[in-house]
Every structure is written in structure tokens, then in C-alpha cells.
C-alpha positions in Angstrom: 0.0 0.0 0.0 2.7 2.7 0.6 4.9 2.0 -2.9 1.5 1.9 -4.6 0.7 5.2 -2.6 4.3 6.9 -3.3 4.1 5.8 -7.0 0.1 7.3 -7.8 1.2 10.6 -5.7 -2.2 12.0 -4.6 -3.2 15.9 -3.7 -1.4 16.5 -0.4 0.6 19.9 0.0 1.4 22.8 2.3 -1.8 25.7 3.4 -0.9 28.7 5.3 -1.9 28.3 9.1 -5.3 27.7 10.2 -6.7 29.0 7.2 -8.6 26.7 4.8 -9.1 28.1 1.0 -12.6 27.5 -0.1 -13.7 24.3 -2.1 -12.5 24.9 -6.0 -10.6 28.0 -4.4 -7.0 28.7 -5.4 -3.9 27.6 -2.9 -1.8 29.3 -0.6 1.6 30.5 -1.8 3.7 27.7 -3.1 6.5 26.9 -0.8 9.7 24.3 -2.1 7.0 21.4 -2.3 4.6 21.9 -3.7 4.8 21.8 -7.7 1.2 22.0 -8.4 -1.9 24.4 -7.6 -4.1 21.8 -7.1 -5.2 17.8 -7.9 -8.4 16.2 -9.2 -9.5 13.2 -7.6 -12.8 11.8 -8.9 -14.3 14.9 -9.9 -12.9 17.0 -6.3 -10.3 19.4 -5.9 -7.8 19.0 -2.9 -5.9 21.7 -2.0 -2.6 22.1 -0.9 -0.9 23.1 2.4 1.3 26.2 2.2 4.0 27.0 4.3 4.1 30.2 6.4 6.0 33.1 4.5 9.4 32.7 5.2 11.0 34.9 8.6 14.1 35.4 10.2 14.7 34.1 13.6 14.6 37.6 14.7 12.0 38.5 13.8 10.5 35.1 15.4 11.8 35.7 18.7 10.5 39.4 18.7 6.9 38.3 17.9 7.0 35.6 20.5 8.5 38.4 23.0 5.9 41.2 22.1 3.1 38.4 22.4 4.0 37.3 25.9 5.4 40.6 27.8 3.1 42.9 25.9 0.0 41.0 24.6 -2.2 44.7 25.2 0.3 46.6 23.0 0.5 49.7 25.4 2.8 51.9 23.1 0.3 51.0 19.8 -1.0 55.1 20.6 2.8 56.3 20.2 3.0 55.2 16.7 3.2 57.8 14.0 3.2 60.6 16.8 5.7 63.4 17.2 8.2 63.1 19.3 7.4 65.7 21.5 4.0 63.9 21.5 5.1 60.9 22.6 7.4 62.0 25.8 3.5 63.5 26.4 1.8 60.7 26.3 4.9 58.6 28.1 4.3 60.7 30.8 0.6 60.2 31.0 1.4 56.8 31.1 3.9 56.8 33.9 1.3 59.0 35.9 -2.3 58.8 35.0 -3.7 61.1 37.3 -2.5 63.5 34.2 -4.4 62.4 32.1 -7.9 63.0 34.2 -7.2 66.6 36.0 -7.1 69.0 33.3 -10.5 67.5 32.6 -11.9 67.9 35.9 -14.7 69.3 37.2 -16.9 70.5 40.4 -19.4 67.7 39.7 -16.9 65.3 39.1 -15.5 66.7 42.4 -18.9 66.5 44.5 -19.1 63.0 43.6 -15.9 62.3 44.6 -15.7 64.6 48.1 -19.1 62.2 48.9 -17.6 58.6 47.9 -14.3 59.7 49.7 -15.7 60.4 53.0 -18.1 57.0 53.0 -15.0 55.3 52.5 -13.3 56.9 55.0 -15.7 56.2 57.7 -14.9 52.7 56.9 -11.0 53.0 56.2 -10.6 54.1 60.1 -12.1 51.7 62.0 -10.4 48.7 59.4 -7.1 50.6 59.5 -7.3 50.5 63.3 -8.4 46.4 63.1 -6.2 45.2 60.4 -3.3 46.4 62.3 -4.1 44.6 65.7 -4.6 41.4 63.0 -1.0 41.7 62.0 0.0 42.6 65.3 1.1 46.0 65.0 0.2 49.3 66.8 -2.9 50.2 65.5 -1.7 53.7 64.5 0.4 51.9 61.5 -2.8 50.7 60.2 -4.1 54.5 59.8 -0.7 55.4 58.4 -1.2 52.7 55.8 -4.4 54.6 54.9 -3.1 57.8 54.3 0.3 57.7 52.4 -0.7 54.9 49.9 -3.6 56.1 48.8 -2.3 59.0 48.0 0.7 57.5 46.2 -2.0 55.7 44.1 -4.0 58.5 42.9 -1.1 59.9 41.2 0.2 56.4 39.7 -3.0 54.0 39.4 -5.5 53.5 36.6 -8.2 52.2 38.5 -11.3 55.1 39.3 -13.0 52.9 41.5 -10.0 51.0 44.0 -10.1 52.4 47.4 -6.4 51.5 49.2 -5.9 50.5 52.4 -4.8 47.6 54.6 -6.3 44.4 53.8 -7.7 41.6 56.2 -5.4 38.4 54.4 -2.4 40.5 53.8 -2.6 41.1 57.7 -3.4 37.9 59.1 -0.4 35.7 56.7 2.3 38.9 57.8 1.2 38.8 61.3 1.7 35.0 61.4 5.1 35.1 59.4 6.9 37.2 61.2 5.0 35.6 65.1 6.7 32.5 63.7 10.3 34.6 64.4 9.9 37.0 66.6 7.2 38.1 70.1 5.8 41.3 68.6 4.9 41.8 72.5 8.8 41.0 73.7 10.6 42.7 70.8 7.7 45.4 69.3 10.2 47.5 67.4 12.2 44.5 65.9 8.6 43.0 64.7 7.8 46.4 63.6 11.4 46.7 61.7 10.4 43.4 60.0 7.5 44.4 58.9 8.9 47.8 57.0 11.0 45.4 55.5 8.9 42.7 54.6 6.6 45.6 53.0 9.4 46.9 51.6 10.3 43.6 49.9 6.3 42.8 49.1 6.6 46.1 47.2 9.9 45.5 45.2 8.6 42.4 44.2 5.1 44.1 42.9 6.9 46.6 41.1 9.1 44.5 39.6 6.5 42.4 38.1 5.0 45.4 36.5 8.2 46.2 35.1 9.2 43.1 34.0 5.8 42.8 31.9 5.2 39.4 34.3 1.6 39.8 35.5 0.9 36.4 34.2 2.8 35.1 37.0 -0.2 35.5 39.5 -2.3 34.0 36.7 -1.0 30.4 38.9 -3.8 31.4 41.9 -6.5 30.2 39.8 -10.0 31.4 40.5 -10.6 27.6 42.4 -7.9 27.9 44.8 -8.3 32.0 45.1 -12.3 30.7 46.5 -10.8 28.2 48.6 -8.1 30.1 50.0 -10.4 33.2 50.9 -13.0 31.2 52.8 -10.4 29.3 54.7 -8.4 32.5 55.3 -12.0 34.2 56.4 -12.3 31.2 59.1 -9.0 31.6 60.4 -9.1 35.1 60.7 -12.6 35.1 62.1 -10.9 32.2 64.9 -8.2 34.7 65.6 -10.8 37.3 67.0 -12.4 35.0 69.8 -9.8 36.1 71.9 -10.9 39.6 71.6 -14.7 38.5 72.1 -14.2 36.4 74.6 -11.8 38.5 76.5 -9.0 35.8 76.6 -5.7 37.1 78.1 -3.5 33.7 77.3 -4.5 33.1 73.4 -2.3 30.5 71.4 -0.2 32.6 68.3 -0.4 29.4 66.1 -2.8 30.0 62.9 -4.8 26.1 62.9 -8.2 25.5 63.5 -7.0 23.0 66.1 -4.5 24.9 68.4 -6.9 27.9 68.1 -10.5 25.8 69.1 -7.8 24.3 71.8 -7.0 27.3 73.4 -10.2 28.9 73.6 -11.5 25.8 75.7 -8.4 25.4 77.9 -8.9 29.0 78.9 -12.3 29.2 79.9 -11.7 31.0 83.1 -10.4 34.1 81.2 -13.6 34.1 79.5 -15.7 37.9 80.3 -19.6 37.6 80.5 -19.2 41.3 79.9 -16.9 41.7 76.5 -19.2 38.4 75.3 -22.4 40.2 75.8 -20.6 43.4 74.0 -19.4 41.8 71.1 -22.2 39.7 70.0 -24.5 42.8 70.0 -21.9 44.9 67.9 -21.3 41.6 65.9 -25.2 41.3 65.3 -25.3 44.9 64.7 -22.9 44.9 61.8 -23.7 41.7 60.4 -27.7 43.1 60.4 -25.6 46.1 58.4 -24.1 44.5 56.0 -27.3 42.2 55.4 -29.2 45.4 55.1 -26.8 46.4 52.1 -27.2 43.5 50.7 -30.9 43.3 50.3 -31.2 46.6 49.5 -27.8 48.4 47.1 -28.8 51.7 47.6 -28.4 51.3 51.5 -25.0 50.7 51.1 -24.1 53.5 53.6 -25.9 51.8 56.2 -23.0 48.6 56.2 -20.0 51.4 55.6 -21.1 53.4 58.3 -22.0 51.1 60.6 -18.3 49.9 61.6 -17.4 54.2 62.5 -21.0 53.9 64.3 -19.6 50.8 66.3 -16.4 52.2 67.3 -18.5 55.4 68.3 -21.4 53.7 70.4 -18.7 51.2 72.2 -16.2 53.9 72.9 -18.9 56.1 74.5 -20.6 53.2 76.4 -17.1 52.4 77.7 -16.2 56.0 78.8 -19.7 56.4 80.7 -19.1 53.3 82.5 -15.8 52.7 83.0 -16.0 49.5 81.0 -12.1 49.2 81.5 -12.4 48.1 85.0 -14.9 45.4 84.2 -12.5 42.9 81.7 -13.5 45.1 79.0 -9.6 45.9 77.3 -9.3 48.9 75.5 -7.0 50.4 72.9 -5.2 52.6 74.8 -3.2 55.8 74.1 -2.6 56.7 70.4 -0.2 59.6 69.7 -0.8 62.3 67.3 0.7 63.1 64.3 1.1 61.8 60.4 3.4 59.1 59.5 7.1 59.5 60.7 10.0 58.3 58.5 10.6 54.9 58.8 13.3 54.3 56.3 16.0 53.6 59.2 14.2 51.5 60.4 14.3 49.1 57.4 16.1 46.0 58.7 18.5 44.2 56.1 20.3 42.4 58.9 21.1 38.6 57.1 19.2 37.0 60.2 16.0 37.8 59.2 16.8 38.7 55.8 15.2 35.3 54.5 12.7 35.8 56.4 11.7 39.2 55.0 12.0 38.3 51.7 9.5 35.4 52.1 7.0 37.9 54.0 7.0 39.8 51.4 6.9 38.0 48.4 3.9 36.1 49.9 2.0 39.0 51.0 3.1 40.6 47.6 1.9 38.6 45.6 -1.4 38.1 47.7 -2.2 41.6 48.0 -1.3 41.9 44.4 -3.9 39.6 43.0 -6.5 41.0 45.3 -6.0 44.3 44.3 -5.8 43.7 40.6 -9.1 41.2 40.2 -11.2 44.1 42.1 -9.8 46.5 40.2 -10.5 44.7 37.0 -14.5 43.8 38.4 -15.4 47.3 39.0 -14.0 48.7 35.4 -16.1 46.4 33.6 -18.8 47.6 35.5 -18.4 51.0 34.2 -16.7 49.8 30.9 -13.3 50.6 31.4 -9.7 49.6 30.8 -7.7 48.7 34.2 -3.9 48.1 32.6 -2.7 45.1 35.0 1.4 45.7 34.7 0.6 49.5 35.2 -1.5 48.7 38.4 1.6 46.7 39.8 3.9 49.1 39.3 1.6 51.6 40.8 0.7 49.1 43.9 4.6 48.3 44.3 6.2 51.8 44.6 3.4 52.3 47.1 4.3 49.8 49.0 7.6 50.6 48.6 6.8 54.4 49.7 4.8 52.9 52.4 7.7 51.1 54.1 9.5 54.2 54.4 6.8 56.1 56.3 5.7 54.0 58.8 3.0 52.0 56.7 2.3 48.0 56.1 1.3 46.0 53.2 -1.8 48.0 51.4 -3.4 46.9 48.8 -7.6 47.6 46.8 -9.7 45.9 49.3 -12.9 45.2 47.9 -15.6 45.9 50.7 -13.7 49.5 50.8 -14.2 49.3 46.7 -17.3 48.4 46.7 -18.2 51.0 48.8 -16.5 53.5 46.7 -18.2 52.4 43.5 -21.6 52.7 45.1 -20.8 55.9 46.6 -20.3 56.6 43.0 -17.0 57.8 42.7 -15.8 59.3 39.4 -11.8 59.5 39.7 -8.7 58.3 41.9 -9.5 61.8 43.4 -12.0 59.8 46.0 -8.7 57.7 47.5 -7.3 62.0 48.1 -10.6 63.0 49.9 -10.4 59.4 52.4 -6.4 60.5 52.8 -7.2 63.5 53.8 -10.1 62.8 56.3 -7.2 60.2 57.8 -5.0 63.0 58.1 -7.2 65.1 60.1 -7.9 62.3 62.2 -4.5 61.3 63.0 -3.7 64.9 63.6 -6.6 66.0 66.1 -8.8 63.2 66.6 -6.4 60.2 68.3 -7.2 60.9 71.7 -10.8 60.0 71.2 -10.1 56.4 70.5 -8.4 55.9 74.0 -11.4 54.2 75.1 -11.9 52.4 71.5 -12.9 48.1 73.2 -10.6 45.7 71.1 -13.8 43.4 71.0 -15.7 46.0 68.9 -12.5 45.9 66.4 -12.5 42.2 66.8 -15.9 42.2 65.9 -15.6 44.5 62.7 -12.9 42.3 61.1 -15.2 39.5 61.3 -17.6 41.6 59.8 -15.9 42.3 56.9 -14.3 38.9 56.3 -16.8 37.0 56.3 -18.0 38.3 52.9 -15.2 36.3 51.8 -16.6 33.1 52.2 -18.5 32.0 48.5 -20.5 29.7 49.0 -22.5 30.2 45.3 -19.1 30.2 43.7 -17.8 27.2 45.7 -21.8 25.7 44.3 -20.8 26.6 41.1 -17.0 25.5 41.4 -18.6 22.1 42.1 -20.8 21.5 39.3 -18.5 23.2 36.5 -15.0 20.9 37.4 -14.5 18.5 40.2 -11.0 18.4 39.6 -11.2 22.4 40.3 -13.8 21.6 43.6 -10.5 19.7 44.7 -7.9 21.9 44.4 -10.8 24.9 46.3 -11.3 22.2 49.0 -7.7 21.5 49.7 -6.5 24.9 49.5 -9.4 25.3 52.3 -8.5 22.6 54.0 -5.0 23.7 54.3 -5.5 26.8 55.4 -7.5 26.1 58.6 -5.9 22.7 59.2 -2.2 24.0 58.8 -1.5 27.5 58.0 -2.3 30.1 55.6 0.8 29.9 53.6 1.0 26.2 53.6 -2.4 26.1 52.2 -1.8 28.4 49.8 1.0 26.3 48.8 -0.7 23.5 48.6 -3.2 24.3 46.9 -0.8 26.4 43.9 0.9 23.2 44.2 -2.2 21.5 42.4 -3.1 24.0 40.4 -0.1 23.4 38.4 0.0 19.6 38.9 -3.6 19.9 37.1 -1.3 21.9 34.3 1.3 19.5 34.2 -1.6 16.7 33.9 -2.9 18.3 30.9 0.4 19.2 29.1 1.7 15.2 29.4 -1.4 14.2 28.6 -3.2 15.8 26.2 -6.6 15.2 24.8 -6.6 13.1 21.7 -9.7 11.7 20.1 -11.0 9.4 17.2 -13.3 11.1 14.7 -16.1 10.2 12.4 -18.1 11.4 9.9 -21.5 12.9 10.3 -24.1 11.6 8.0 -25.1 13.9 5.0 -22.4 16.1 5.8 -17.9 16.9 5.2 -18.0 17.6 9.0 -15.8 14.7 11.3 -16.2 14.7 15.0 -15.3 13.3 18.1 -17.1 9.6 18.4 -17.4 10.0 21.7 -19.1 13.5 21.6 -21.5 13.1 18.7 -23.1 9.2 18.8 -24.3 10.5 15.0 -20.6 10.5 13.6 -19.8 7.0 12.3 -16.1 5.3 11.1 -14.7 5.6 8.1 -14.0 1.9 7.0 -9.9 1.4 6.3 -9.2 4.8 8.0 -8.4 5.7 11.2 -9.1 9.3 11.6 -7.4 10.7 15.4 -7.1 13.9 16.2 -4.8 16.0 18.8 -5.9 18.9 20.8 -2.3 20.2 22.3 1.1 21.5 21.1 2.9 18.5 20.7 6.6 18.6 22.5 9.2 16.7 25.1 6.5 16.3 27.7 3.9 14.3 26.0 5.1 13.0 22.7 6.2 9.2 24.3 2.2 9.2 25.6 1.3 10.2 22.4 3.0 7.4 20.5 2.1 4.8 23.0 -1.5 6.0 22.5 -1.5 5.9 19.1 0.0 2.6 18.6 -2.8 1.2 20.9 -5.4 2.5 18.7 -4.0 1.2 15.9 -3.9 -2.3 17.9 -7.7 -2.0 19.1 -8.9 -0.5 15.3 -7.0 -4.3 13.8 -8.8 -6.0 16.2 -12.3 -4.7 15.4 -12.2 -4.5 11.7 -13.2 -7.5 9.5 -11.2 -8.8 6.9 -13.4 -6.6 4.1 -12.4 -3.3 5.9 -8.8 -3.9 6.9 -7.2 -0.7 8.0 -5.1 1.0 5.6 -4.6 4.3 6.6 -4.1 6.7 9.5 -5.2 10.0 9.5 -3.8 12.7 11.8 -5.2 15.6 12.4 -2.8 18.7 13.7 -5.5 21.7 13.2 -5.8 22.1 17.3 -1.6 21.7 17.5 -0.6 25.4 17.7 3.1 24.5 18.5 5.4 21.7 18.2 9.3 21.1 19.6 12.2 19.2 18.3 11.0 16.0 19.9 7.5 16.6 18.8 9.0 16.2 15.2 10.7 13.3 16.0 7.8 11.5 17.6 6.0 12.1 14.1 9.1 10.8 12.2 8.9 7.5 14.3 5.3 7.4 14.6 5.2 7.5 10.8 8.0 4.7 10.5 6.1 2.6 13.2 2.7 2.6 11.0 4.6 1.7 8.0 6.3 -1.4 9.1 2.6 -2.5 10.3 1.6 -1.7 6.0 -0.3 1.3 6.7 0.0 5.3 5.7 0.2 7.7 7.7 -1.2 11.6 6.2 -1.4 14.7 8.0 -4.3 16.8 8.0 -3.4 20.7 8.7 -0.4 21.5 10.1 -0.6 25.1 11.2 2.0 27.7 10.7 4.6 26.5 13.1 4.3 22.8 13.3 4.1 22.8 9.0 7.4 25.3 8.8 9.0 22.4 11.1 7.6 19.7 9.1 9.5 21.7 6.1 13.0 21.8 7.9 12.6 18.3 8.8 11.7 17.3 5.4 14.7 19.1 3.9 17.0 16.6 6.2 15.2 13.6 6.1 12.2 13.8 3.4 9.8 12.0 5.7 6.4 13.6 4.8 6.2 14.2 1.0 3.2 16.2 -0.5 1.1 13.7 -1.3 1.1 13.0 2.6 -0.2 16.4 3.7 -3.7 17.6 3.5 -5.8 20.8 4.2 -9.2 19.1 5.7 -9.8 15.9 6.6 -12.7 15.3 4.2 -9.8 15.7 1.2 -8.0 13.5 2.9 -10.8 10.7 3.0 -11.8 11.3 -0.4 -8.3 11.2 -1.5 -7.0 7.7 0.6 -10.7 6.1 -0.2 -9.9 6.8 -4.1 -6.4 5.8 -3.8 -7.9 2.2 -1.8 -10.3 1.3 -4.7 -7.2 1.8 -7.3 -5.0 -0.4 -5.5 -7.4 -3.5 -4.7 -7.2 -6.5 -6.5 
């Protein structure tokens, strides 16, 4: 069968990508095989495959470069421009907030002044809870509202990301750094680590925006992000029992275990009073929040209601003296805006490891927050949010942050979506919250001496317990239960280990899943459907039936080092079970590959086509290819010039060519 095939020839050739001519249509550009336009075979015209036009390795590599570090062409605007033009519109770029001030307005401005000061109410009370999270002095979590947000209204993109400290950021820095050092026996060491570690969270945020490598964060897929959160959202909820219960003695581990272990072997600590005070605050914000909820243009009521808290319990304490009766209080705060921290940025090579891990985790968890809610809220107003741009902006914060007195900040979304609501119309609304947190820290610290920690304790929980999603989690289930998995484990870790370990472990399966798919990739047999040229999976469509003496597969992968010893075992096998079900009268002569879903192939994906090719033969079968696109048919081409493995006649542009083709040839050739 293949001398008889070489020696009739056939209507095989090269096509030009994914791009099929028409039926009776002319072919692509002739490349150094193909001699002919075209080949009648009982009354049909088959086409030839052209090779891709012919470019230099240069120019390869830039097009792979530009495709992978700048797939949103940013500089496409600077083309054609003037050069004085273009340092313009660079340095629109660089800082944005130049690009919306000369247009601004009073209205623009009213809207703003309102969504600023909403958001403020709620950035004080967080600020001051976050902080006590991460175990810091809760003045650093008001610093952290005031510098950064300002830093980001001159660098971001986003109109509707309100900065600030965020709940996970807190909890996984808090519990880093614990692991190292007593942030009650050494405060200004765990303070200096946590400059740094900010410091280091922002370098590496920064850098990844400058480095074009935002798909880097793409690895927390939206599985493990649901997983993560509602784990995270339970731990950190945990964490604030010692606050409502009034424990003195609370374990600094992060598990479900060792937390639900000390709360029990401390009972006696426990305060009737600080119980019966947070659970009404706790109801109180949670009917809030519900409130919102139910009923979107109420949304002040749930970013109010945490100021209102902190308010009502700091009076109620003051009138009676709460302090003496188990109820703790914040204490003390000084006045004054953020003091230089710089010098206090510790490099020392103790903790230097340690501080680089900090940050790089909380980085590049703070990172992914703040870029997903920045994207959600453009497209609900039908804007662009550039991703590297919002890194870079969300670095050099951070890194501005760590050198006055501020820890890891990031767009949180209940502070967000309380800004959208609000209905901010610029950056200028992240100014207006800054500045309401500067006056406070200036004149207003003294009136949050008698601030309860359970109230605080009870507004984090609040706020984190949006993050448990349950719909998505509903959803996650019935879409993918390989993806259900990887959400359940990276919950599972989280509250049965730690934070970071579950967030490791549950990356870790994310790209195990990845690795899964590259070595094996899907590969299918097709039929034809009845009455029409169309060939489908046989699994898929019970309507598409065999073509006797053919074996039609097709690959839906690139083809390279990982998978291509799979891929000729699989084959093979087919080829085994196909002999074993055919009858003598429809003996299989021919296998038919089709590449059209291969967008790539390596050095040993050529060879496993070479030996693949040689394996069919010495069985007395063909093997034909059925379009190659660009890439894999310009490597089919070099290969051929060395080896001459695929000839024309052995390369086809649809499948249904193909079948005509080999069916035509197998009636020439019986007996």
C-alpha cells in the first residue's frame, strides 16, 4: 500500500496556518514542495498546504517576546506621533492622574468629596483592626491609609480601587513574622520586619509590573483564590475570639486545632461582659451588612456602621468605665502623620530570608487582590484597568509605604465596593479618604483611648466573612471537580495548617492539574456525520460514524518533550484495538492525523511524528497529516529538507480531502 501510494502521488501539500481556501478555491503561496496548484481526484479538488512566509529568527523571537510581555500593546497610541508627542503621552502613562485633572470638574468633584468620606468612615475603624490582625500598633494601620492612597492617585488606573490595609495581607504577615519574633517582647524589631517585609512585598510588585510578568499571578487560579479566601476568612474570624471572649492567654499558632484548643483550655479568662458586647456589635454589623445586601442603595448603612460601632462602644465604655470590668481597651494613640521609617528598614542577614518570604507572599497576595477588584469594577463602568501598570503603581506604594511608617496595602474590595456605590468618578476619591485620615490622625487620636478591642475584633469578622462563597464554591462544584478539589484543599490547608501552607498547597495542584494536561493531552477518534464533510469526536457526537480502512485521530495540544512518548504509545494502541475490530473486508489501511488544534510543536515533537510515521509503516499502513498550522508545517518543512519523511502527497488541508483522497487511492489499489 505505501509504494502503490508513493508511485500514484495523490493531492497532499502545504496551506498557510489555520486558514482553509474554499472548495474549487486557489492555494496558498507555493513553498519548495509543492509543484502543483491543485489535484483532481474523482471529480474534487484538494488543496494544498502552504508553508508560512518565510522569517528570520529575529523577527520570530520578537513576535514571541511582544506576544508574551506585551499581549495589550501599550505603546500601539505612540505610533506615528511626534516626538514631542510621545514624551507626552509617556508621561501620561507613567502618571495617569494627568491624564484626568485637566479635565476635571466640580461635579466630578462633588461625587468624589461624597464617595471619599463613605470610605473613610470605613478605612478608620479597618485601619485601626487590620493592624491589631497583624499585630502591629494600630496607629500603623491608619498610616497605611493615608500615604498609599495617596501614592496611588497619582500612579493608578483604577477610578474605583479604594487603598488600604487588607484583612489576608494582615493575618499571613502577622503570622510570618510571630513564627520569628514576640511582637509583645521585641515590638520595634517586629515592627522593623514588617517595614522590611513591606518593603520587599513592594519590590517584588513593582518588579513584576516592570518586568511585563503579571501572568505570574495567573498560577492562583480562581478555584484555589475561592478556597483560599473562605479558609483564610475562618481563620481570621478564629483569631478574633480572643478579643470576644476577653482571653488574656490566646495561642499565636494559625490552625483550627490549636486555636478551638486554646479557647476551651482558657475558659476562666472568658468575660460575661466583653461576650455580651461583642455579640450585639457583631449582630449589629452583620444586620448592616445584610441590610446592604438586600437593598444596594443602602449601602451606607454597612460602611457606616463599623465608624457607628467604634463610636457607640467607645462612649458606652467611657460612661461606665468599662475598662475596669474585663473590657480591654486600645489605649493611648499619639498624634501626628506618619514618621519616616526608612531607618528602620532592617537588612540584617538573620531575618533577611525571612523578610524576603514575608514579602513575596503577601506581595503577591495583595497583588492579586487588588488587581481582580480592580478589573471587576471597570467592567462595570466599561473601562480599561492596565494590569502591569496597576503593579507598578501598587509596588512603589508599598515601597513608599515602608519608608513612612505604613504596612502591606493593597484595593480591598468591601472598601471598593463601597467607593463604586458611593459613586466615585476618579482616583481623586482615595485623596478625599487620605485626607479625612490625616485630620484624624492629627486631632482626633485621643478620642479612641477608650476604643474596646472586642468592637475591632468584631468588625474584622464583619468584613471577612464576605469572603466566604459559598454560590461560587456551588458553582466550582458543578463546573469541574478536579477544580472543587484543588478549592477544598486549598481550604483545608489553610485552617488545618496555615495560611501559607495552604496556599502552597493548593498552587501546588493548580499546576499539577497543568502538568496533567500538558503530558497528557486530549486526543480523540473522529467520524463522519451523516449527509455532511464535518468529522467529529465519536465519543461526543453518537451521530458521527467510522470511516472503513481509515483511522481518523485527532490532537488537541502542542505536541513537545512532555507528551510526545504518551502520544505514540497512545497511538499505537489505537492502531492495535482498530485491527482487532475490523473485518477482513475493511482492513485498516490508513491513519489519518489531524494537527488543526496543534498550535506548536518542539524538536521532539517532530521526531515522535518521524517514528510514529515509520512505526505505521512497518505494520503496512499510511500515515497523512491533516493541517499543520504555521509552526508545526514550517517544522515539518526543515525536517523534510533533512530527512524527506512527509512528502506532499502525505499532507492535507481538511480531513474530508484526505478521505476522499485515501478512499480513491484504496479502490485503485485492490485486487
Amino acid at each position: 500500500m505505501v509504494g502503490m501510494r508513493g508511485a500514484y502521488g495523490g493531492g497532499g501539500g502545504y496551506s498557510n496556518g489555520n486558514e482553509s481556501q474554499p472548495l474549487g478555491g486557489a492555494a496558498g503561496a507555493a513553498g519548495p514542495m509543492t509543484t502543483e496548484t491543485s489535484t483532481e481526484i474523482v471529480g474534487m479538488e484538494v488543496h494544498k498546504v502552504a508553508p508560512p512566509p518565510p522569517r528570520s529568527t529575529l523577527s520570530k523571537m520578537k513576535a514571541r517576546v511582544k506576544e508574551t510581555f506585551f499581549p495589550d500593546d501599550p505603546f500601539r497610541g505612540f505610533k506615528g506621533q511626534p516626538l514631542g508627542t510621545q514624551w507626552l503621552m509617556a508621561v501620561k502613562y507613567l502618571f495617569p492622574i494627568l491624564d484626568w485633572v485637566p479635565g476635571y470638574s466640580f461635579s466630578l468633584f462633588k461625587s468624589d468629596l461624597i464617595a471619599g468620606l463613605t470610605i473613610a468612615s470605613l478605612a478608620i475603624p479597618q485601619g485601626i483592626s487590620y493592624a491589631k490582625l497583624a499585630s502591629l500598633p494600630p496607629i500603623i494601620g491608619l498610616y497605611s491609609s493615608f500615604v498609599p492612597p495617596m501614592v496611588y492617585a497619582v500612579l493608578g488606573s483604577s477610578r474605583d480601587l479604594a487603598v488600604g490595609p487588607v484583612s489576608i495581607a494582615s493575618l499571613v504577615m502577622g503570622s510570618m513574622l510571630r513564627d520569628a519574633v514576640s511582637p509583645s517582647g521585641e515590638p520595634l524589631l517586629f515592627l522593623q520586619l514588617a517595614f522590611t517585609s513591606t518593603f520587599f512585598a513592594g519590590l517584588v510588585q513593582a518588579s513584576l509590573g516592570i518586568l511585563r510578568l503579571g501572568f505570574i499571578i495567573d498560577f492562583l487560579s480562581k478555584a484555589t483564590l475561592v478556597g483560599f479566601m473562605a479558609g483564610a476568612a475562618i481563620i481570621v474570624s478564629l483569631q478574633q475570639l480572643k478579643a470576644l471572649l476577653g482571653i488574656v492567654h490566646f495561642t499565636t499558632q494559625m490552625g483550627i486545632v490549636p486555636v478551638m484548643a486554646s479557647v476551651f483550655h482558657h475558659t476562666k479568662e472568658w468575660s460575661w461582659q466583653t461576650i455580651l458586647m461583642g455579640v450585639c456589635f457583631l449582630v449589629f454589623l452583620l444586620a448592616a451588612r445584610h441590610v446592604s445586601l438586600r437593598w444596594p442603595k443602602l449601602f451606607w448603612v454597612s460602611a457606616c456602621a463599623p465608624l457607628a460601632s467604634v463610636i457607640i462602644s467607645t462612649l458606652l465604655v467611657f460612661l461606665f468605665k468599662a475598662q475596669n470590668h474585663s473590657i480591654s481597651i486600645i489605649g493611648q494613640l499619639k498624634c501626628g502623620l506618619n514618621r519616616p521609617s526608612w531607618d528602620k528598614l532592617l537588612f540584617d542577614s538573620t531575618y533577611l530570608g525571612l523578610t524576603m518570604k514575608t514579602g513575596l507572599i503577601t506581595g503577591i497576595l495583595s497583588l492579586t487582590e487588588g488587581i481582580a477588584v480592580g478589573r471587576t469594577f471597570a467592567s462595570l463602568k466599561d473601562y480599561q484597568v492596565d494590569g502591569n501598570k496597576e503593579m507598578m503603581a501598587i509596588g512603589l506604594m508599598n515601597v513608599v509605604g515602608s519608608c513612612t511608617s505604613c504596612y502591606v496595602t493593597t484595593g480591598a474590595f468591601s472598601r471598593s465596593a463601597v467607593n463604586h456605590n458611593a459613586g466615585c468618578k476618579t482616583a481623586m476619591s482615595n485623596v478625599v479618604m487620605a485626607l479625612t485620615v490625616m485630620v484624624t490622625l492629627l486631632f482626633l487620636m485621643p478620642l479612641f483611648v477608650y476604643t474596646p478591642n472586642v468592637v475591632l475584633g468584631a468588625i474584622i469578622i464583619a468584613a471577612v466573612i464576605g469572603l466566604i462563597d459559598l454560590p461560587a464554591v456551588y458553582q466550582i462544584w458543578k463546573m469541574d471537580k478536579m477544580d472543587f478539589l484543588v478549592c477544598v484543599c486549598a481550604f483545608a490547608g489553610v485552617i488545618f495548617i496555615s495560611v501559607q501552607e495552604g496556599l502552597a498547597i493548593a498552587v501546588g495542584l493548580s499546576v499539577f492539574r497543568v502538568l496533567m494536561q500538558i503530558t497528557r493531552p486530549k486526543m480523540m477518534i473522529q467520524g463522519k456525520i451523516k449527509g455532511t464533510d464535518i468529522y467529529r469526536d465519536l465519543y461526543q457526537y453518537k451521530e458521527a460514524q467510522r470511516v472503513p480502512g481509515i483511522l481518523i485521530l485527532a490532537i488537541e495540544a502542542p505536541i513537545n518533550f512532555a507528551n510526545s512518548n504518551y502520544l505514540n504509545e497512545r497511538i499505537k494502541r489505537w492502531i492495535e484495538e482498530e485491527n482487532s475490530m475490523q473485518n477482513k473486508q475493511t482492513e485498516l489501511h490508513f491513519v489519518i492525523l489531524d494537527l488543526s488544534a496543534v498550535p506548536a510543536i518542539d524538536t521532539s515533537g517532530i521526531a515522535f511524528l518521524t517514528d510514529i510515521k515509520k512505526t505505521i509503516e512497518k505494520r503496512g499502513l499510511e500515515l497523512v497529516l491533516v493541517n499543520p498550522t504555521g509552526e508545526v508545517m514550517e517544522k515539518i518543512q526543515r525536517a523534510n529538507e533533512a530527512q524527506n519523511q512527509f512528502r506532499s502527497d502525505c499532507l492535507y488541508l481538511t480531513t474530508e480531502e484526505a478521505v476522499a483522497s485515501l478512499s480513491a487511492l484504496a479502490k485503485m489499489t485492490k485486487p
